[in-house]
C-alpha positions in Angstrom: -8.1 16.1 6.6 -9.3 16.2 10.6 -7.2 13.9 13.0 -3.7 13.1 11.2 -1.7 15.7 13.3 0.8 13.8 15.0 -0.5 10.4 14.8 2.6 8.0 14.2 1.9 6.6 10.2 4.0 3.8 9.1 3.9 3.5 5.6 5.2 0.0 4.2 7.1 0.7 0.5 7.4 4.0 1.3 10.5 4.4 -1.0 8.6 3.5 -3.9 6.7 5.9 -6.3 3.1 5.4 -4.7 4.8 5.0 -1.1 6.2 8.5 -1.7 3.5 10.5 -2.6 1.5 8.8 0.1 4.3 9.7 2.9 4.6 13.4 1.5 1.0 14.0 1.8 1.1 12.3 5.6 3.4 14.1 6.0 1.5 17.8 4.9 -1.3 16.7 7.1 0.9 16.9 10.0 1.4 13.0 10.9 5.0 11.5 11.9 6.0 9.3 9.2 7.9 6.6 9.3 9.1 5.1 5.8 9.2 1.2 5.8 11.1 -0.3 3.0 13.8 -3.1 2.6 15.8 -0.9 0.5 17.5 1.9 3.0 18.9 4.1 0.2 15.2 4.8 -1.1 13.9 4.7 2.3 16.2 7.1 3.7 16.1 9.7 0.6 12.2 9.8 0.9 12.5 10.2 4.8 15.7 13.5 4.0 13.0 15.0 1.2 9.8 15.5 3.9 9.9 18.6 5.3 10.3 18.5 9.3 11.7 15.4 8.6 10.9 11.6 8.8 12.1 8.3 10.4 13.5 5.6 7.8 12.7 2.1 9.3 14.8 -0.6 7.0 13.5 -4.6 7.6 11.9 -7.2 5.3 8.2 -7.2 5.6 8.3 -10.8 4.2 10.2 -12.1 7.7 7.4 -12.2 10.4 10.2 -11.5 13.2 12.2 -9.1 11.2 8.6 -6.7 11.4 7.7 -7.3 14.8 11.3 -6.3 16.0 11.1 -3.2 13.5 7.6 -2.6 15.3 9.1 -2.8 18.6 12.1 -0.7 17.9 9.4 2.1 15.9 7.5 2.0 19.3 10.2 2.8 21.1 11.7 5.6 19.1 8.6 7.6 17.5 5.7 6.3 19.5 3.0 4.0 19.2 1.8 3.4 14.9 -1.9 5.2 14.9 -2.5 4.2 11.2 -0.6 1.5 9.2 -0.3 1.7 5.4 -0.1 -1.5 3.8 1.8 -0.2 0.4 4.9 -2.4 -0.7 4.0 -4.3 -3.9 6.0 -6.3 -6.1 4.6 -7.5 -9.4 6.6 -9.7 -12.7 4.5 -9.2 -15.8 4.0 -12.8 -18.0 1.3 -15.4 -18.8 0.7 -17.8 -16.4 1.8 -20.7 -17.5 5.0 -19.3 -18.7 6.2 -17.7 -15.9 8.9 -19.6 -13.8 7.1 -20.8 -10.2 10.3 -19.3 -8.2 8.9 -15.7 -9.0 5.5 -16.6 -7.8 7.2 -16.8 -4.2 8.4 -13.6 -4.3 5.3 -11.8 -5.7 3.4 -13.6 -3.1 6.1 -12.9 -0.3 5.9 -9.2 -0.5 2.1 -8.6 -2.0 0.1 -10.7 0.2 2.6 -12.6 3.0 4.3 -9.2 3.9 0.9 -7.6 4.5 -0.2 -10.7 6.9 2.9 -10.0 8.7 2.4 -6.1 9.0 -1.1 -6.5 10.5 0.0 -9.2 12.9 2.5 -7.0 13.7 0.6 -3.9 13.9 -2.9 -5.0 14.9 -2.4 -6.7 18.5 -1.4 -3.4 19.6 -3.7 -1.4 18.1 -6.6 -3.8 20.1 -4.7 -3.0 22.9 -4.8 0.8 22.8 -8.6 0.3 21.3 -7.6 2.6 18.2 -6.4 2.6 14.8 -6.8 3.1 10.9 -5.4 0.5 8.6 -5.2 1.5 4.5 -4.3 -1.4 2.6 -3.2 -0.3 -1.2 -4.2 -3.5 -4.0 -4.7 -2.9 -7.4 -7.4 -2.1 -9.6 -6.0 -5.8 -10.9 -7.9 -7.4 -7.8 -11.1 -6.7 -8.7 -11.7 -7.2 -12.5 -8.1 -8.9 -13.2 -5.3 -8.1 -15.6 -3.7 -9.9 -18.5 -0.3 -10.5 -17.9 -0.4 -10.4 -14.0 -2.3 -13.4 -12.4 0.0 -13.7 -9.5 -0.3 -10.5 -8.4 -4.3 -9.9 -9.0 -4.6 -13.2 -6.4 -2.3 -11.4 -3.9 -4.1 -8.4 -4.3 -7.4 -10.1 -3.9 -6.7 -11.7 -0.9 -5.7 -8.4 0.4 -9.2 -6.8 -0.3 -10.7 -10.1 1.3 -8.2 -9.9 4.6 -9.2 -6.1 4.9 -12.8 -7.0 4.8 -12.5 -10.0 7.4 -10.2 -7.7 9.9 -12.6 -5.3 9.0 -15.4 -7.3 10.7 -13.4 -8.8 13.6 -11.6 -5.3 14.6 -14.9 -2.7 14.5 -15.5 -3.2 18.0 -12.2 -2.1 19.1 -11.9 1.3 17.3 -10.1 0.0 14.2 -10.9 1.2 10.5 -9.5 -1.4 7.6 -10.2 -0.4 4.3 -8.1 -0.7 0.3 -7.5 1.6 -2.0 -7.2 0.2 -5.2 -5.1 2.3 -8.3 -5.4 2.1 -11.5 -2.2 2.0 -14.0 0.3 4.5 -12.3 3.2 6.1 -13.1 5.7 4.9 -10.8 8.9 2.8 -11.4 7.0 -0.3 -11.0 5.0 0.0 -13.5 7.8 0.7 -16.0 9.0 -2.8 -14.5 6.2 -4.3 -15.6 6.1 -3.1 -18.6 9.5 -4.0 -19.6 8.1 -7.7 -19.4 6.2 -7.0 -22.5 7.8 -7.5 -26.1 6.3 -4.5 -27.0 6.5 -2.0 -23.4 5.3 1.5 -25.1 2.4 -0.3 -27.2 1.1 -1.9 -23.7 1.6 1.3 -21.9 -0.5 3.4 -24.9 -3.0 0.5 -24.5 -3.5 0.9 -21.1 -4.1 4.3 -21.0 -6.4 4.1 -24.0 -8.3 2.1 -21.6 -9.0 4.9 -19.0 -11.5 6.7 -19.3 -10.0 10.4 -18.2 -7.3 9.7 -20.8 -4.1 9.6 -18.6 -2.2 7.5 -16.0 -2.7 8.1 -12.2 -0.3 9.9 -10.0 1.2 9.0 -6.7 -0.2 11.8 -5.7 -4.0 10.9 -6.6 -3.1 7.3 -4.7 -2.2 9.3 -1.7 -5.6 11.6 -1.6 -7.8 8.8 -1.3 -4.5 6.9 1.2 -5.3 10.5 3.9 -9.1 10.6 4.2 -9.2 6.6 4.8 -7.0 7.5 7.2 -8.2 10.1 8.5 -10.9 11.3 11.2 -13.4 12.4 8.3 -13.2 8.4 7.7 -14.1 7.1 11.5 -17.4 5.6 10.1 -16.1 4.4 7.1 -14.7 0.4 7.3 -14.3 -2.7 5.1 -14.9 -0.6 2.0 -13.1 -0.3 -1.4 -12.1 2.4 -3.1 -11.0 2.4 -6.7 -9.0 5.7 -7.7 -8.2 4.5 -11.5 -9.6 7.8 -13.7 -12.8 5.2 -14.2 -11.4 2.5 -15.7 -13.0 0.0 -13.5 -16.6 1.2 -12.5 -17.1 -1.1 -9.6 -20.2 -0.8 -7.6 
């Protein structure tokens, strides 16, 4: 991909299973990542396992101040963040009207309240320098829903209808916003999910019954279609959504 050498990349949730591949392939392109996450254990073994090396940048995306002082202190110690990756998810699997309301706080803190505070953080300065790519990930979940995961599609798709509005309001100033939306992926959170389920391996056969190429996406297919959004080959490319699910949503 043209134009990722050296540009400062702060990916949110980078010590997760998507947020991994995604900084590993940054990382390839050349860009200087910096792996946001609340927990520093994963943050810091994903930043050691990049080779060149990485910055770990521990904070709670879900505290407005706790961000902006991470940006701040990011700033100051990489350089100004060229492209922002909007990845951290958090998801509880459950009907509706069974689940408890205290978890719907927390799926909505870090899915859609984290990402507010990320592009508040983030965006202002990136106005300022009249440059920047944003790459919000959502879900596949966002655009046609999922049964057992209500809270989580809403998040998700008021992320795809932030990314579209910023979209509009931020063209003029040399910003790209655009989602990426996955399918069912193998990564630790969706084992979570699963584990919600009375019956975890029949869901998880079900699902991937469902796609069409036959088999679960990888972090590293998430982060293929994470590096040209971001990237130059991309500068004309804004507000859009792309689902990379092996066709199990066929969106148009």
């Amino acid at each position: 991909m043209r134009g990722l050498t050296n540009k400062v990349v702060l990916v949110t949730g980078g010590g997760g299973g998507i947020g991994r591949g995604i900084c590993a392939r940054l990382a390839e392109e050349g860009a200087r990542v910096v792996v946001c996450d609340n927990d520093e254990a994963a943050a810091r073994a994903v930043a050691s396992e990049i080779v060149g090396g990485a910055t770990a940048s521990v904070f709670d995306i879900t505290d407005l101040a706790a961000s902006e002082n991470a940006i701040d202190a990011i700033e100051r110690e990489v350089g100004p963040a060229d492209i922002l990756i909007n990845n951290a998810a958090f998801d509880v699997y459950g009907k509706f009207v069974d689940l408890d309301p205290r978890l719907w706080d927390r799926v909505v803190a870090v899915n859609l309240i984290g990402a507010l505070n990320m592009h508040k953080a983030v965006l202002t300065r990136m106005a300022a320098r009249g440059k920047g790519r944003v790459v919000n990930v959502a879900s596949e979940a966002a655009r046609v829903g999922s049964y057992g995961e209500a809270v989580y599609s809403a998040c998700k798709a008021g992320l795809i209808g932030l990314t579209k509005t910023l979209a509009s309001e931020h063209a003029r100033q040399g910003i790209t916003l655009n989602v990426v939306c996955p399918g069912p992926t193998e990564t630790p959170m969706l084992s979570s999910v699963l584990q919600g389920h009375k019956d975890p391996m029949k869901l998880k056969e079900a699902f991937r019954k469902a796609i069409p190429m036959g088999r679960f996406g990888l972090p590293q297919d998430i982060a293929a279609a994470v590096a040209f959004l971001a990237s130059e080959d991309a500068g004309f490319v804004t507000g859009q959504v792309l689902s990379v699910s092996g066709g199990l949503t066929m969106v148009g």
